[in-house]
C-alpha positions, 0 to 999 in steps of 0.5 A, spaced: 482 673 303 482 673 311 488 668 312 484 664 317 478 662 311 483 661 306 485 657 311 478 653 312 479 652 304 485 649 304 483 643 309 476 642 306 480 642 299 485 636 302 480 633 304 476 631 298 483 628 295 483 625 302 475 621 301 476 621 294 483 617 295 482 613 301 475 611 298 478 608 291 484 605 294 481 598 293 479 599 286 482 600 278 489 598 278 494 599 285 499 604 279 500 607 274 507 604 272 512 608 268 520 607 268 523 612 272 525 616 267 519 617 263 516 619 271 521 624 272 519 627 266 512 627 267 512 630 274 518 635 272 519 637 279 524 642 277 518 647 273 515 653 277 522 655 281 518 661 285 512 660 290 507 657 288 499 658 290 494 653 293 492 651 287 498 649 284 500 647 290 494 642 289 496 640 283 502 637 285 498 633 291 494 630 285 500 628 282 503 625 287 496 621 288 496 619 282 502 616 280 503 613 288 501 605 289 495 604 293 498 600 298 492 598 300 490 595 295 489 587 295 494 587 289 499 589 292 503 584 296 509 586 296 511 589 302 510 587 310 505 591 311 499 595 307 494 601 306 494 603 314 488 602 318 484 608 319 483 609 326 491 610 326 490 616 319 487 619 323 492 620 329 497 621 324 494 627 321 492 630 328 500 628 330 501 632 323 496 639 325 499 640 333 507 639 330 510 637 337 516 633 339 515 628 344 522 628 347 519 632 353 513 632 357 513 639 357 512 640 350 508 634 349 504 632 355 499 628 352 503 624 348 508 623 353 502 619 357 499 615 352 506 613 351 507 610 358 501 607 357 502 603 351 509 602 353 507 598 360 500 595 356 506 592 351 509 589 357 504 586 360 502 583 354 508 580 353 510 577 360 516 582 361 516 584 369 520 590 371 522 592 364 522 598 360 520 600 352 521 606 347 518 607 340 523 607 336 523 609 328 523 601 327 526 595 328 533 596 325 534 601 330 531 597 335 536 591 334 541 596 335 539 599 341 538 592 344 545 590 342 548 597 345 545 596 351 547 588 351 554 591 349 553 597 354 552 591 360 558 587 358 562 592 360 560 598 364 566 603 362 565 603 354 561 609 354 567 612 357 573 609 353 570 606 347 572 599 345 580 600 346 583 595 350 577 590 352 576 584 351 574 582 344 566 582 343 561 577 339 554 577 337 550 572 334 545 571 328 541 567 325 544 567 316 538 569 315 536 574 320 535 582 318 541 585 315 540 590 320 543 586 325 550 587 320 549 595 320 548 595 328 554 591 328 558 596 324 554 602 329 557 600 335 564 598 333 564 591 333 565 590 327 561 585 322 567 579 323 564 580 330 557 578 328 557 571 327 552 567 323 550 562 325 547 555 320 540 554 319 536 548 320 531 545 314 527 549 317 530 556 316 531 556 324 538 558 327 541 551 330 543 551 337 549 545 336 552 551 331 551 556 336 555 553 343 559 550 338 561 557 337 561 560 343 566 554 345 571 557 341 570 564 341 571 564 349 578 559 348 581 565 344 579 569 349 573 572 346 566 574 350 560 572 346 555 577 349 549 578 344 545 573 341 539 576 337 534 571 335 529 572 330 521 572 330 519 571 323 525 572 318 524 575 312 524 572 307 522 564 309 518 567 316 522 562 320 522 562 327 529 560 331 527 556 338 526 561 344 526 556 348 533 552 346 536 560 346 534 560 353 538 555 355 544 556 352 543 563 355 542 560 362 549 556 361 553 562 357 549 569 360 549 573 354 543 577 352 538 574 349 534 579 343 527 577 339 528 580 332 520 580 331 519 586 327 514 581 322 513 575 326 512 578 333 506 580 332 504 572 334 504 575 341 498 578 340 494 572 339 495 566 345 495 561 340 500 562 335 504 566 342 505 558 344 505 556 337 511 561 335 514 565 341 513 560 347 518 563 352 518 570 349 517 572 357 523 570 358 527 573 353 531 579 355 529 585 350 524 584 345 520 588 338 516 588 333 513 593 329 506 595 329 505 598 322 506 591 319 501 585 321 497 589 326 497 594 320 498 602 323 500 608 320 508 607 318 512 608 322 510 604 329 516 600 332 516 598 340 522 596 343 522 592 350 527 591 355 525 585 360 527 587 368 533 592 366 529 599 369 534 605 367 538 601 363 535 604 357 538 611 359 544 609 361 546 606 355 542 612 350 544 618 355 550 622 354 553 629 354 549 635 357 541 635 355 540 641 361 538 645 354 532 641 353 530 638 359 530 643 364 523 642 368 526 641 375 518 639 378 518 634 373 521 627 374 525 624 369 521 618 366 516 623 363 522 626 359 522 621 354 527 624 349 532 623 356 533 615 354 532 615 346 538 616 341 533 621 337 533 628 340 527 630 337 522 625 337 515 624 332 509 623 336 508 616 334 504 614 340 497 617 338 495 613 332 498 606 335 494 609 341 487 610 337 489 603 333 489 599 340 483 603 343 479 602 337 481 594 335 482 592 342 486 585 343 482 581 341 481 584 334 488 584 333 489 577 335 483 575 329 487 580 324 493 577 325 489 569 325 486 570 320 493 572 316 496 565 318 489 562 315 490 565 309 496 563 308 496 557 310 490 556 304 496 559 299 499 553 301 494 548 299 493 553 292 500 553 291 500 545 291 493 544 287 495 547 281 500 543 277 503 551 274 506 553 280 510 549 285 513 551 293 520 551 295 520 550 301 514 548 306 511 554 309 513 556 316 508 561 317 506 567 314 510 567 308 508 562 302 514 562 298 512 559 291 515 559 283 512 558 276 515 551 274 519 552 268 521 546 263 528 544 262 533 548 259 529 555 262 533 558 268 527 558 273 531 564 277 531 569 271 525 567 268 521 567 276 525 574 276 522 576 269 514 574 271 514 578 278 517 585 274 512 583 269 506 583 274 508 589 277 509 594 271 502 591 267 499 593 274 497 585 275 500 584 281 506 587 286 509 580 290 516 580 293 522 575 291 528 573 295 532 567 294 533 561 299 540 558 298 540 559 291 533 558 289 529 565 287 522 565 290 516 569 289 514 571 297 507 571 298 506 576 304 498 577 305 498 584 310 492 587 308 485 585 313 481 586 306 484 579 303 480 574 304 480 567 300 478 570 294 483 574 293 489 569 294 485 565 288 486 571 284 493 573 285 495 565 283 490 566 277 494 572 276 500 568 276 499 563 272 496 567 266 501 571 266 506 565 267 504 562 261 504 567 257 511 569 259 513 561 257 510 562 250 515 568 248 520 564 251 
């Protein structure tokens, strides 16, 4: 067969998987569940050792289909984010089909202006003036390339002598702040007793008090606080520390303020809840947030943004000699944007957060992100209205953090922990846990637009059948 019609064939063949797929995303159950063991046997990826023809190679994609979550399901509550918007599928296979890296404006010239252009759109969304940004691979990265700029401006010679010899560096947390701040620590050899955290108000929010206090006697012992890393959103609780009383500690001790907003940074695109929750992000220093999470593009879609730093970006991320790549004398180097990355070859992310911004507009991710919030707070009132379920803390924000009252003498952690693996493997519902001091919750996180009020009736109903069930074999 001509190599170009087979081809044809083959894009037309995945693209009835794709429509078949993308179309029943929503129906029937999010998976078909099988214990890890059961699933390697089925799959039996060591079979066929040779090369394989296109239609047993199809046959492997449909496997694939078949046994994967649909993400976009409305059952599927699990994780910060959900089945993408389609605008952005299709960047994504554009991305896929012209297979560039866009570390170089000669390779990628395309990408590397739509970049550019989200990039400052960011900027001014946010506030920040003269700053700079990158696409990153997400926002555990992103906290630490902020934390290596802030460590990086601190003191100008680490680059060259490393950390021998200077002074004792301190960043600061929030305890419930992504353990991402933990691993950036480590990265950069400041080491984990080094990231200090800092206690929480009954609200989840890192206590100011706490933190002066500390930075007190880190500088009696000679110690230099430098970091402070706000989070925008935690976890777990979807508390937000207070920019505003960071800033001015910050104007008093001149560490680098970081906003951590990987989940609630998105508040930033609606005026209303930027005032409500990130009041004084204009002012902060360095800011993230990931765009496949609420706003809802194609994994992975992360900004970092500096705010009046320009260059410091490539003086922190550039080192060694990149003559090899970047070599094209008549093009400036802001263009290059592999130059002020940690990543050599660089995915083009640009294009679908590019077509999702096009396509939705300000306006329509400010409404998303509304009407989530909406909806969560309706998980509240549903939670306290029906005598089975109970809140463990009050809602911050966009996480609604419940539990299945159990009766006495039943251990509401494991029994909490029983009913959420149940709910998942009878292909119920996926919801997330996590812990707030010692206390298991199941973590509501609604991030898929198809949510309306129905479905959140739904899920509790779910819950609850499944809850009482599970108490009777108790």
């Amino acid at each position: 067969m001509d190599p170009e019609l087979e081809h044809i064939k083959v894009f037309d063949r995945l693209n009835e998987l794709v429509k078949n797929y993308h179309s029943t995303r929503a129906k029937g159950s999010f998976v078909e569940y099988h214990p890890p063991e059961d699933l390697a046997e089925i799959l039996n990826p060591e079979a066929l050792s040779e090369p394989l023809n296109w239609d047993r190679l199809f046959e492997w994609v449909e496997r694939y289909l078949k046994y994967s979550l649909k993400t976009g399901h409305p059952k599927f509550v699990n994780r910060m984010w959900s089945g993408a918007n389609l605008p952005s599928v299709v960047g994504e296979i554009i991305t896929a089909v012209t297979n560039t890296s866009a570390c170089t404006y000669e390779s990628a010239p395309v990408s590397t202006i739509i970049e550019k252009y989200m990039i400052n759109e960011m900027l001014e969304l946010v506030g920040f003036k003269d700053g700079e940004g990158q696409m990153t691979t997400g926002s555990s990265n992103a906290n630490m390339i902020a934390m290596m700029v802030a460590r990086d401006r601190v003191n100008r010679d680490i680059k060259r002598k490393g950390l021998f010899g200077s002074r004792e560096l301190y960043a600061y947390v929030g305890n419930d702040s992504h353990y991402s701040m933990d691993k950036a620590a480590t990265v950069l050899g400041i080491g984990t007793d080094h990231l200090i955290k800092v206690p929480l108000d009954e609200q989840g929010r890192m206590r100011p008090d706490f933190l002066e206090e500390s930075i007190g006697c880190v500088k009696q012992q000679g110690g230099l606080p430098f970091f402070v890393g706000a989070t925008a959103g935690t976890t777990v609780r979807g508390a937000y520390d207070s920019i505003e009383d960071l800033l001015r500690l910050r104007q008093k001790y001149g560490f680098w303020l970081h906003v951590d907003g990987a989940w609630g940074g998105a508040a930033v695109l609606s005026p209303g809840l930027r005032n409500q929750y990130l009041s004084g992000i204009e002012e902060t220093d360095s800011f993230t947030f990931d765009f496949h999470k609420m706003p809802g593009t194609n994994l992975i879609c992360n900004i970092l943004l500096l705010n009046g730093f320009p260059g410091a970006l490539r003086q922190s991320c550039s080192i060694g000699d990149s003559s090899y790549i970047f070599r094209e004398e008549s093009e400036k180097e802001e263009f290059n944007l592999g130059s002020f990355s940690l990543q050599c070859g660089r995915r083009v992310d640009a294009l679908k957060w590019f077509l999702d911004w096009k396509f939705y507009g300000h306006e329509g991710f400010a409404r998303r992100i509304e009407h989530y919030l909406q909806l969560s707070k309706y998980a509240e009132r549903v939670v306290e209205e029906t005598p089975e379920l109970e809140m463990v803390v009050p809602r911050e924000s966009f996480n609604t953090c419940f539990r299945f009252k159990t009766p006495y003498g039943v251990s509401g952690n494991h029994f909490n922990l029983t009913l959420r693996t149940r709910l998942y493997r009878d292909a119920e519902n996926m919801v997330g846990f996590g812990y707030i001091g010692s206390d298991l919750c199941l973590r509501l996180l609604i991030t898929n637009p198809v949510s309306t009020k129905d479905t959140v009736r739904s899920f509790f109903r779910d819950v609850v059948q499944a809850g009482k069930a599970l108490l009777e074999e108790t």
